[in-house]
mmCIF file as gemmi writes it, N, C-alpha and C atoms, coordinates in Angstrom:
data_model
loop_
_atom_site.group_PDB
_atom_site.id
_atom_site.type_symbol
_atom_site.label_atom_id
_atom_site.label_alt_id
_atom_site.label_comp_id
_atom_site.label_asym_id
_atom_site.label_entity_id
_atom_site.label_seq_id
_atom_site.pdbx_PDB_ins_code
_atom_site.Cartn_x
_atom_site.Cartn_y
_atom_site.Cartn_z
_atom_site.occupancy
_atom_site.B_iso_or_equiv
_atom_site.pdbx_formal_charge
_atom_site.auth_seq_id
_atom_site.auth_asym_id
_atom_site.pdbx_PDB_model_num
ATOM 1 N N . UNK Axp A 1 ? -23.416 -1.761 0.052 1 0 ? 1 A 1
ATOM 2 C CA . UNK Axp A 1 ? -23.157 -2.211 -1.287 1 0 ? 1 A 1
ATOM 3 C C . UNK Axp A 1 ? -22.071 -3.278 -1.239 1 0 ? 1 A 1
ATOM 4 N N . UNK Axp A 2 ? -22.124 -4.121 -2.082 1 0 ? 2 A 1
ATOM 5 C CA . UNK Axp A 2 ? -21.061 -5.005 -2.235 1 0 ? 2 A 1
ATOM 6 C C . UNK Axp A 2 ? -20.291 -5.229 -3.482 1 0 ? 2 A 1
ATOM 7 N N . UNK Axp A 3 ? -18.857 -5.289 -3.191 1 0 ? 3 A 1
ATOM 8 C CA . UNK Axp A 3 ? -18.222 -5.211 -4.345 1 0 ? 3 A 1
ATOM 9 C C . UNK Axp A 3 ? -17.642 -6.723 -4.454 1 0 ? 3 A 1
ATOM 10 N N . UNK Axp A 4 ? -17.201 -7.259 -5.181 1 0 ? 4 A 1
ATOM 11 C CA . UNK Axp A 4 ? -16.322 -8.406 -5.542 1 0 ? 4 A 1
ATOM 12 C C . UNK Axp A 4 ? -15.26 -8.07 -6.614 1 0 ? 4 A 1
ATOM 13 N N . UNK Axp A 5 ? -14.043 -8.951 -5.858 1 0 ? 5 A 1
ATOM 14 C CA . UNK Axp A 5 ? -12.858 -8.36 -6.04 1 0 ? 5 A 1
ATOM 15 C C . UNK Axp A 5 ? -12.039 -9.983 -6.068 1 0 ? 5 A 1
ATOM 16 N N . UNK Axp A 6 ? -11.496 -10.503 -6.916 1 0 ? 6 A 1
ATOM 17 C CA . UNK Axp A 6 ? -10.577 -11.417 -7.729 1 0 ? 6 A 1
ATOM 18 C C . UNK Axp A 6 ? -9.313 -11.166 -7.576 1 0 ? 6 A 1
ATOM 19 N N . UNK Axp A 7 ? -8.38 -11.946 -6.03 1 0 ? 7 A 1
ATOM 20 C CA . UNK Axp A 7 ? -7.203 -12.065 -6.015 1 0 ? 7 A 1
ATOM 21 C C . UNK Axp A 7 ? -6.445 -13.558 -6.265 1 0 ? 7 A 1
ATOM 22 N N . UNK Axp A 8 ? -5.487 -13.776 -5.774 1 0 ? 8 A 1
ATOM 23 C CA . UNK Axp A 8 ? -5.184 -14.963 -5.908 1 0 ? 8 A 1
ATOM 24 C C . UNK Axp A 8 ? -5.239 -15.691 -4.674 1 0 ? 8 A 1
ATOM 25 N N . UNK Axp A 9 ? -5.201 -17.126 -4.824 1 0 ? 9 A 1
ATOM 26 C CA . UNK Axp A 9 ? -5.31 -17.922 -3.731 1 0 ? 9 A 1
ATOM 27 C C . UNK Axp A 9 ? -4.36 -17.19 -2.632 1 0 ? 9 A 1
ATOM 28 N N . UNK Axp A 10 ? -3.37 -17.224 -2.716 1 0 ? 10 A 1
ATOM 29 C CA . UNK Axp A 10 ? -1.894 -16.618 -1.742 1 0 ? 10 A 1
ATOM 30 C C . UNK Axp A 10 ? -2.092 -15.774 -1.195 1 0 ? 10 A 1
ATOM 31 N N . UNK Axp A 11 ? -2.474 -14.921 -1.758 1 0 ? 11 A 1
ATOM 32 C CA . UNK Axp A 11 ? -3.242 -13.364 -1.639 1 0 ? 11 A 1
ATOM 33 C C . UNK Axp A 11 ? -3.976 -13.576 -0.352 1 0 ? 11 A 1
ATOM 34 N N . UNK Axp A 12 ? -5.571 -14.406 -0.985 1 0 ? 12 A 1
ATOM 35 C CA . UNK Axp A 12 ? -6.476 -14.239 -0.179 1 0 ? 12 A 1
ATOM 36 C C . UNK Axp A 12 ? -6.127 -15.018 0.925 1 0 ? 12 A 1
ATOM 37 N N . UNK Axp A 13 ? -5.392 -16.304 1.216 1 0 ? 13 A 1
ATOM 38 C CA . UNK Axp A 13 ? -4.675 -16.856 2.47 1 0 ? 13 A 1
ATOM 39 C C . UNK Axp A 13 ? -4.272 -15.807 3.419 1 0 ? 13 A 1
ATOM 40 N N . UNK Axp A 14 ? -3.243 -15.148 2.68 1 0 ? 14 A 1
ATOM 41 C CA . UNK Axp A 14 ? -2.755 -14.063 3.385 1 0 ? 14 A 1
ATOM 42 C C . UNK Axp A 14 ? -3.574 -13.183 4.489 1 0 ? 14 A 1
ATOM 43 N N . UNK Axp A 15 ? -4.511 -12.328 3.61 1 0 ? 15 A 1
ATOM 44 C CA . UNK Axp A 15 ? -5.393 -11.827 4.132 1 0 ? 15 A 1
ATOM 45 C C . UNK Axp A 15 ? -6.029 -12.807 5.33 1 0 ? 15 A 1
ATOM 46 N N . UNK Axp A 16 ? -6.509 -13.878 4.869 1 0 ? 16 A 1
ATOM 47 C CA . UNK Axp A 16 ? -7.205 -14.136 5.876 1 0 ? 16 A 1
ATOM 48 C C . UNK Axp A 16 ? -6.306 -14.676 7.387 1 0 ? 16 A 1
ATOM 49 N N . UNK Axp A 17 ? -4.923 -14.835 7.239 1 0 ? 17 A 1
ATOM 50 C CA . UNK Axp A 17 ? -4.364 -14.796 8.343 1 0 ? 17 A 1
ATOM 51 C C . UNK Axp A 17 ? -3.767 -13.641 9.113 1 0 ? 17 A 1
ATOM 52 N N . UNK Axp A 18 ? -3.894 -12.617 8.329 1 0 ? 18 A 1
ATOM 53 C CA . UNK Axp A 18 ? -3.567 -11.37 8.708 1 0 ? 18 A 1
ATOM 54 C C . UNK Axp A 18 ? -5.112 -10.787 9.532 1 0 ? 18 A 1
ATOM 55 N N . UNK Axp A 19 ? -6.152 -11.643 9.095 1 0 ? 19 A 1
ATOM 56 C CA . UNK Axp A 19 ? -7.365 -10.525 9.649 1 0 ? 19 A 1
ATOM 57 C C . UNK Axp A 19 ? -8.149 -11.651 10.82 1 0 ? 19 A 1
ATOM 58 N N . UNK Axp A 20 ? -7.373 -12.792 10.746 1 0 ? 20 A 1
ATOM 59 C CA . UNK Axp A 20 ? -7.311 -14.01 11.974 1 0 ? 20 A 1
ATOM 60 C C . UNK Axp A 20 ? -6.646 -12.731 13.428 1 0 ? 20 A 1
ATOM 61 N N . UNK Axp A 21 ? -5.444 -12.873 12.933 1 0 ? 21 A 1
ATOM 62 C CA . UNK Axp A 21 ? -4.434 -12.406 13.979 1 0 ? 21 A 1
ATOM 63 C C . UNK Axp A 21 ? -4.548 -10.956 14.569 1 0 ? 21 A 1
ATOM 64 N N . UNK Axp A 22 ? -5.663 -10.225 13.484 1 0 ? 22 A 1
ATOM 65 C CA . UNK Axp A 22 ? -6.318 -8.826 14.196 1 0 ? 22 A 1
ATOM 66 C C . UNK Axp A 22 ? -7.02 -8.867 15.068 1 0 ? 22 A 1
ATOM 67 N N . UNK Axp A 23 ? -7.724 -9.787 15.028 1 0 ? 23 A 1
ATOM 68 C CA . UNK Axp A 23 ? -9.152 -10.08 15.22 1 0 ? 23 A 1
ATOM 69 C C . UNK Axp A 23 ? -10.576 -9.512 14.368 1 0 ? 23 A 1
ATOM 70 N N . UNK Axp A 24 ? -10.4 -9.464 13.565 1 0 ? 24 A 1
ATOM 71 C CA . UNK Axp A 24 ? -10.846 -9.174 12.231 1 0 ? 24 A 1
ATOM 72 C C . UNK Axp A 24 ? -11.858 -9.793 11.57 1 0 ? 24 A 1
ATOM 73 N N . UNK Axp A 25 ? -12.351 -9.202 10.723 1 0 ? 25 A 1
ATOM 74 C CA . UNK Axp A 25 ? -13.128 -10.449 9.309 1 0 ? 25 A 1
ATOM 75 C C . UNK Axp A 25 ? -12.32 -9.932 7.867 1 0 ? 25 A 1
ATOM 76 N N . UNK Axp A 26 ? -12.317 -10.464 7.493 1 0 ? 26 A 1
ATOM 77 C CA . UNK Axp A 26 ? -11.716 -10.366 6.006 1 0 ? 26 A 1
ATOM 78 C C . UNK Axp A 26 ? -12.157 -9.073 5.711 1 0 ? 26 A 1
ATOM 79 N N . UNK Axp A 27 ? -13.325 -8.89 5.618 1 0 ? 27 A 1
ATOM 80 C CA . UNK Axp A 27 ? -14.114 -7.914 5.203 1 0 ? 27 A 1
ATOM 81 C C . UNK Axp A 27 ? -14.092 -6.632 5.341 1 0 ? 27 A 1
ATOM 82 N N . UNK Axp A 28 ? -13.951 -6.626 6.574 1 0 ? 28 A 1
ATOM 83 C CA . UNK Axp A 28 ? -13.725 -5.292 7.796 1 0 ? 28 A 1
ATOM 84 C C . UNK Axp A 28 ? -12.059 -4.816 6.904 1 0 ? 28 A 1
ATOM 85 N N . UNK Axp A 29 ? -11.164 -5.849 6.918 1 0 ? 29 A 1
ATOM 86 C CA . UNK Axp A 29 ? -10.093 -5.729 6.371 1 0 ? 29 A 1
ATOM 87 C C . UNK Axp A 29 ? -9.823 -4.565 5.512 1 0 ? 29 A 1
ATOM 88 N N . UNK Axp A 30 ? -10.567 -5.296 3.72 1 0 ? 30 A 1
ATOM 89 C CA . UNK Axp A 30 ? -10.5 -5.057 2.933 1 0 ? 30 A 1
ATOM 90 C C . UNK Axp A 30 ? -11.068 -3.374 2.925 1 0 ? 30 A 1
ATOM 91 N N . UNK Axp A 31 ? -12.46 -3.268 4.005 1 0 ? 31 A 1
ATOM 92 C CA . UNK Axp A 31 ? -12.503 -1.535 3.573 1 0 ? 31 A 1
ATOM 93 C C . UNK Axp A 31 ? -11.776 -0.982 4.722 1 0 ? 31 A 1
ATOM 94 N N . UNK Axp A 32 ? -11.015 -1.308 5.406 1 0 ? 32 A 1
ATOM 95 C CA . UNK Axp A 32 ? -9.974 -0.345 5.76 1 0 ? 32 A 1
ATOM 96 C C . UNK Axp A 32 ? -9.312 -0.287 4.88 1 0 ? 32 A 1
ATOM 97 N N . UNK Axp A 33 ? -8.955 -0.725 3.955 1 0 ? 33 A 1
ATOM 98 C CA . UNK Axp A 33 ? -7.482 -0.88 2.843 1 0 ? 33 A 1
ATOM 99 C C . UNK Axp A 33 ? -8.225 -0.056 2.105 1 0 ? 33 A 1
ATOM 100 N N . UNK Axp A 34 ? -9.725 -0.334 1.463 1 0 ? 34 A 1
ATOM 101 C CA . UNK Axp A 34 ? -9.842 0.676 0.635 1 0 ? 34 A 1
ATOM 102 C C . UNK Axp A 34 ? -10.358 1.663 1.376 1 0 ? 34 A 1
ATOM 103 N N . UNK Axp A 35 ? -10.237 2.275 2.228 1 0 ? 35 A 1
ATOM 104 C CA . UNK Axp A 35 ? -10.659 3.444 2.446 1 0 ? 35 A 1
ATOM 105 C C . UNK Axp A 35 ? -9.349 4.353 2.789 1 0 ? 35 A 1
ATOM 106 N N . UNK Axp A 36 ? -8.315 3.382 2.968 1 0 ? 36 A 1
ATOM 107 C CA . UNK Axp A 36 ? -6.647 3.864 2.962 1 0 ? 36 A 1
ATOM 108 C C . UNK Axp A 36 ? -6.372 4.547 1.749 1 0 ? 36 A 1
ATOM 109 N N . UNK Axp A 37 ? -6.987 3.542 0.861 1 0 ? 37 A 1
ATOM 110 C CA . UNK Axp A 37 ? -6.681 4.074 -0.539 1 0 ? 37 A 1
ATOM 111 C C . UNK Axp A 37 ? -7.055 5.183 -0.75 1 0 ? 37 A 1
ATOM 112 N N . UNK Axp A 38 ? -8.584 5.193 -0.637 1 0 ? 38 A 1
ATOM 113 C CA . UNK Axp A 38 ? -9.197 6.5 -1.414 1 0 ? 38 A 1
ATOM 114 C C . UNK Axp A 38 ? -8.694 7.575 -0.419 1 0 ? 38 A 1
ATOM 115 N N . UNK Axp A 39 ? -8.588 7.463 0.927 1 0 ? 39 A 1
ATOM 116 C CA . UNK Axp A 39 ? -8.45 8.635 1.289 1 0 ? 39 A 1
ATOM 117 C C . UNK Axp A 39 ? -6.88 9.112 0.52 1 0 ? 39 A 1
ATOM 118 N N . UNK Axp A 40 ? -5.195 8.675 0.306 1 0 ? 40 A 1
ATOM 119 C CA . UNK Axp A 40 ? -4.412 8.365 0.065 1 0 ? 40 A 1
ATOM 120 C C . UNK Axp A 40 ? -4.616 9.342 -1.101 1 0 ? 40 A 1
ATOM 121 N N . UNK Axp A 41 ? -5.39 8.759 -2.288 1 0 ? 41 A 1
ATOM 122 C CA . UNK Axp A 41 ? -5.275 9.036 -3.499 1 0 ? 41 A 1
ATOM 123 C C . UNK Axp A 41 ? -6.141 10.409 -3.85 1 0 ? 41 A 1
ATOM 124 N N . UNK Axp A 42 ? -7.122 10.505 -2.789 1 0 ? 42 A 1
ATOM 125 C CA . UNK Axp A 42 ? -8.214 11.317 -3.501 1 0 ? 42 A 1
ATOM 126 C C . UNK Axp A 42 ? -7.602 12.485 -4.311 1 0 ? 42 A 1
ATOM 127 N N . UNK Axp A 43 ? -6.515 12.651 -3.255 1 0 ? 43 A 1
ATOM 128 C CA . UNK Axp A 43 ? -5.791 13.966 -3.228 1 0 ? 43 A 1
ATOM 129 C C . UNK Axp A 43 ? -4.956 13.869 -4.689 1 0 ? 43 A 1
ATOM 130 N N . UNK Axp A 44 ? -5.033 13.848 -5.877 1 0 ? 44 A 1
ATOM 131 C CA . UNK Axp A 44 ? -4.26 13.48 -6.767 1 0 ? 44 A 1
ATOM 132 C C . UNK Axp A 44 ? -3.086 13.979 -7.431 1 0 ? 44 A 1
ATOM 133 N N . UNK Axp A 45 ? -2.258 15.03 -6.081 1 0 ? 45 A 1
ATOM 134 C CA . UNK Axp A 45 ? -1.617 15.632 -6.15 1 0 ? 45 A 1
ATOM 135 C C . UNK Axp A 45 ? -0.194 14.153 -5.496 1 0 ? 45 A 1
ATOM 136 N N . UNK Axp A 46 ? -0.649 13.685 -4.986 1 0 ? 46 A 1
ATOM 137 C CA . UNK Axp A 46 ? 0.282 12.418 -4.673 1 0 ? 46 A 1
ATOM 138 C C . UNK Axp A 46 ? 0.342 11.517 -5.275 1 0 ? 46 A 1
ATOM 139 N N . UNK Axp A 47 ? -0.896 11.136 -5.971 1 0 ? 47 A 1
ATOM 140 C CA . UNK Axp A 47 ? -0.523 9.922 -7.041 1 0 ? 47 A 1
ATOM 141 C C . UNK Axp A 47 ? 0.267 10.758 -8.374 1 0 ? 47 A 1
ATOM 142 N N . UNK Axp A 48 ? 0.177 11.642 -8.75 1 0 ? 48 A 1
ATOM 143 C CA . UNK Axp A 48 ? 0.679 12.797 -9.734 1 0 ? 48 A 1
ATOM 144 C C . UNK Axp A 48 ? 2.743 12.838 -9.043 1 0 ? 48 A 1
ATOM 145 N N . UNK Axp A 49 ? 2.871 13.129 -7.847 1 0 ? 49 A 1
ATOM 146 C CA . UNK Axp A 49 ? 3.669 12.82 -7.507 1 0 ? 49 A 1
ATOM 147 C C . UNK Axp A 49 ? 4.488 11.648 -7.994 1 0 ? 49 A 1
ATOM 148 N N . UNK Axp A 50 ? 4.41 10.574 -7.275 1 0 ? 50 A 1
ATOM 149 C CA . UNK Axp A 50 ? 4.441 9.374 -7.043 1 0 ? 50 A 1
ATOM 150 C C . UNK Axp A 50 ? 4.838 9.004 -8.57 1 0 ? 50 A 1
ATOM 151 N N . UNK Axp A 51 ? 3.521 9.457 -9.773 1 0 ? 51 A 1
ATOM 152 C CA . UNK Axp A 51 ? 3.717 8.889 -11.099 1 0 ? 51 A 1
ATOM 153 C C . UNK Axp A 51 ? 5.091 9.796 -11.547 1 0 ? 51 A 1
ATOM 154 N N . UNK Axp A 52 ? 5.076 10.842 -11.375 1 0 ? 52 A 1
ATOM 155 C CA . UNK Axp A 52 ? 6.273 11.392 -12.005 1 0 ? 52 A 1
ATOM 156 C C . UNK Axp A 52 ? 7.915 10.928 -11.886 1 0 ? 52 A 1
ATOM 157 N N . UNK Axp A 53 ? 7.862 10.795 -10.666 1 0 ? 53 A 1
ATOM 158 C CA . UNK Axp A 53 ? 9.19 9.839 -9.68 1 0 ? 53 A 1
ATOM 159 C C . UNK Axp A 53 ? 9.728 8.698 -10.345 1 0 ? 53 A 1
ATOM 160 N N . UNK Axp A 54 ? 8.504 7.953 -10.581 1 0 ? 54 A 1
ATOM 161 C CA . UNK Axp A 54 ? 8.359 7.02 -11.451 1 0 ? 54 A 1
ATOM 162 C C . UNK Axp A 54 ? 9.012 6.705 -13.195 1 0 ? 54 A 1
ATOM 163 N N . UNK Axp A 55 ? 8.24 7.605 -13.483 1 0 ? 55 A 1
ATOM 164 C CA . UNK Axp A 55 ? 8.586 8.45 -15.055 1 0 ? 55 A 1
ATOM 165 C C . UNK Axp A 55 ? 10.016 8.788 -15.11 1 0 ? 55 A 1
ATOM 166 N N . UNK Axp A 56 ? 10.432 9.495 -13.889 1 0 ? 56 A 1
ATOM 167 C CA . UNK Axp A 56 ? 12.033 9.908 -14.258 1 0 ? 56 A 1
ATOM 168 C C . UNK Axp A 56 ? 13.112 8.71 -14.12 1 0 ? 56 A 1
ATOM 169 N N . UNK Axp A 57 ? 12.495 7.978 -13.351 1 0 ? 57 A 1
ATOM 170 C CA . UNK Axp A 57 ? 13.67 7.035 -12.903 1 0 ? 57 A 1
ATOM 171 C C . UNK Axp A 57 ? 13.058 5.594 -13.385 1 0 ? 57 A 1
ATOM 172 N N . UNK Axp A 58 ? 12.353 5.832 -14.376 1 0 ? 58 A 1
ATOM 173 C CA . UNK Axp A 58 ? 11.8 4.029 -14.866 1 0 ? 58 A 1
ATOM 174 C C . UNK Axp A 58 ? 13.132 3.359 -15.849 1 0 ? 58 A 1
ATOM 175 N N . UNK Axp A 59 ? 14.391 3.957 -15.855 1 0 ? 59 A 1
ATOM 176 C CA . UNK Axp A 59 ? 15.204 3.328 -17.015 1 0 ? 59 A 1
ATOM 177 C C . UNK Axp A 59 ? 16.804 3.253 -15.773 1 0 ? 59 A 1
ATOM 178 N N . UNK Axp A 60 ? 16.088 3.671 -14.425 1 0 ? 60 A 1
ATOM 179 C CA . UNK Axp A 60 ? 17.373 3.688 -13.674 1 0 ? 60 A 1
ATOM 180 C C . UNK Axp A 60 ? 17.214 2.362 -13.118 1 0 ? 60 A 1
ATOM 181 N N . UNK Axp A 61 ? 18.343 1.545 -12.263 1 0 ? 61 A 1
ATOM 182 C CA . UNK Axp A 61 ? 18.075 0.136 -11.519 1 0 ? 61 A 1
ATOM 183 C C . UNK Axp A 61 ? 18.024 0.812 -10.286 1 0 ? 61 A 1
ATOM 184 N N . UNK Axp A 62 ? 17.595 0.063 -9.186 1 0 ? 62 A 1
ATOM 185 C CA . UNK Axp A 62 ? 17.671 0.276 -7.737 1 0 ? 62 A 1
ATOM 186 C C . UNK Axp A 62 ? 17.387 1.821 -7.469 1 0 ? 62 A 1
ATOM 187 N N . UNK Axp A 63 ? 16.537 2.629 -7.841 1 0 ? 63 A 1
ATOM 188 C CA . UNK Axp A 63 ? 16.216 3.628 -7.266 1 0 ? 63 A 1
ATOM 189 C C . UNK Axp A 63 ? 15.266 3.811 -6.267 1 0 ? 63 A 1
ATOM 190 N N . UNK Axp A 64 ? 15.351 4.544 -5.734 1 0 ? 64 A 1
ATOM 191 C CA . UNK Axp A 64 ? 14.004 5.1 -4.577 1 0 ? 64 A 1
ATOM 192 C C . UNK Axp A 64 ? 14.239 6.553 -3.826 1 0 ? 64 A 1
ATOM 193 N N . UNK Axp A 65 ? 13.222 6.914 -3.383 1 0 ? 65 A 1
ATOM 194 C CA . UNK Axp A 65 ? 13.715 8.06 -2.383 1 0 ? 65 A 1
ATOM 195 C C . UNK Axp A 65 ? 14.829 8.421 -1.772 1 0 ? 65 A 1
ATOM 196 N N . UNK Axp A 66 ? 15.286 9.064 -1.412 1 0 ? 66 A 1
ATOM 197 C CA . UNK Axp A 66 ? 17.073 8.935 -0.527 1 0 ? 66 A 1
ATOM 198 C C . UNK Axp A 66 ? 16.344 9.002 0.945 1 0 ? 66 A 1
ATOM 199 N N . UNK Axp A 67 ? 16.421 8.28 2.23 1 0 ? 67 A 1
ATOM 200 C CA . UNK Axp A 67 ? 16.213 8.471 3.057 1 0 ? 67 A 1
ATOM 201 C C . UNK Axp A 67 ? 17.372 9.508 3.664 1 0 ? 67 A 1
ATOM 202 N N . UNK Axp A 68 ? 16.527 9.779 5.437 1 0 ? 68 A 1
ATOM 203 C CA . UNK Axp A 68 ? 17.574 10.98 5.881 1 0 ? 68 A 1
ATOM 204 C C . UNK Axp A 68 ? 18.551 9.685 6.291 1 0 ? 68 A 1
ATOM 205 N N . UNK Axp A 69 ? 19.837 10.702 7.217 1 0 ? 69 A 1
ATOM 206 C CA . UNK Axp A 69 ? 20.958 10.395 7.468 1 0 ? 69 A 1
ATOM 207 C C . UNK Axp A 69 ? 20.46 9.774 8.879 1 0 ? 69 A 1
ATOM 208 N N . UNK Axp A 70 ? 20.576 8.472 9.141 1 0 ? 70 A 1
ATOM 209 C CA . UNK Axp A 70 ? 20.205 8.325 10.604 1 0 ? 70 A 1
ATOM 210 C C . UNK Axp A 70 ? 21.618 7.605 11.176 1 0 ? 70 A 1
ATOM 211 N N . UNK Axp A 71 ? 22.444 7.837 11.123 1 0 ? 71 A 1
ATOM 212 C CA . UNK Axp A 71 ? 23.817 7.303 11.683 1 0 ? 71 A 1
ATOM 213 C C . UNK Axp A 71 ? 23.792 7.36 13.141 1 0 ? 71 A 1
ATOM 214 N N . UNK Axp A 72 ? 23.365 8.431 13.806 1 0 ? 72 A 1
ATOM 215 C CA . UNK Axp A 72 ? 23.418 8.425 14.442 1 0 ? 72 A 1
ATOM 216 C C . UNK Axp A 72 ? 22.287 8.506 15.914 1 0 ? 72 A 1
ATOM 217 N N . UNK Axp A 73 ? 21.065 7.784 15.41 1 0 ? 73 A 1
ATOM 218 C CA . UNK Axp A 73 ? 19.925 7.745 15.445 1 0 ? 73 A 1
ATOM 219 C C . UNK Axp A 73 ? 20.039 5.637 16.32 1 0 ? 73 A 1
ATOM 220 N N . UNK Axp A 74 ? 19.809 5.971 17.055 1 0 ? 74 A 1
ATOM 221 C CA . UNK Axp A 74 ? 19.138 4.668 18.334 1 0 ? 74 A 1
ATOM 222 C C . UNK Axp A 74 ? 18.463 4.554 18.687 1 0 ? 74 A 1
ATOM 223 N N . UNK Axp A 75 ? 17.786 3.217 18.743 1 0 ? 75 A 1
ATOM 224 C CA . UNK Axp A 75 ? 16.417 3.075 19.235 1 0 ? 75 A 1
ATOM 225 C C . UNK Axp A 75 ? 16.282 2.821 20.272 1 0 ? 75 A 1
């Protein structure tokens, strides 16, 4: 099946140098991404997540997750 999908020029540049440098086709690209997605979302216990996080902190500036403590963490 084929879908068509309307990004912007920048966008689709992008992509297509990102799926140059894979060795890729655009195409191949795009359903890995969506199949990232659906698998990602199916579960709608994470987008439910995700939206709530959202909801609490949409009136805060600069929020996000707290990452752990890596002070002392080298690569």
């Amino acid at each position: 099946m084929a879908i068509g999908v309307r990004v912007a020029p920048e966008l689709e540049q992008q992509l297509d140098r990102l799926a140059r440098s894979m060795g890729k086709s655009r195409s191949a690209c795009v359903r890995e991404a969506i199949a990232q997605y659906v698998q990602r979302f199916s579960n709608n216990d994470e987008a439910r997540r995700q939206s709530a996080l959202i909801a609490e902190h949409s009136g805060k500036p600069n929020w996000s997750e707290q990452l752990p403590d890596w002070t002392d963490w080298t690569a």
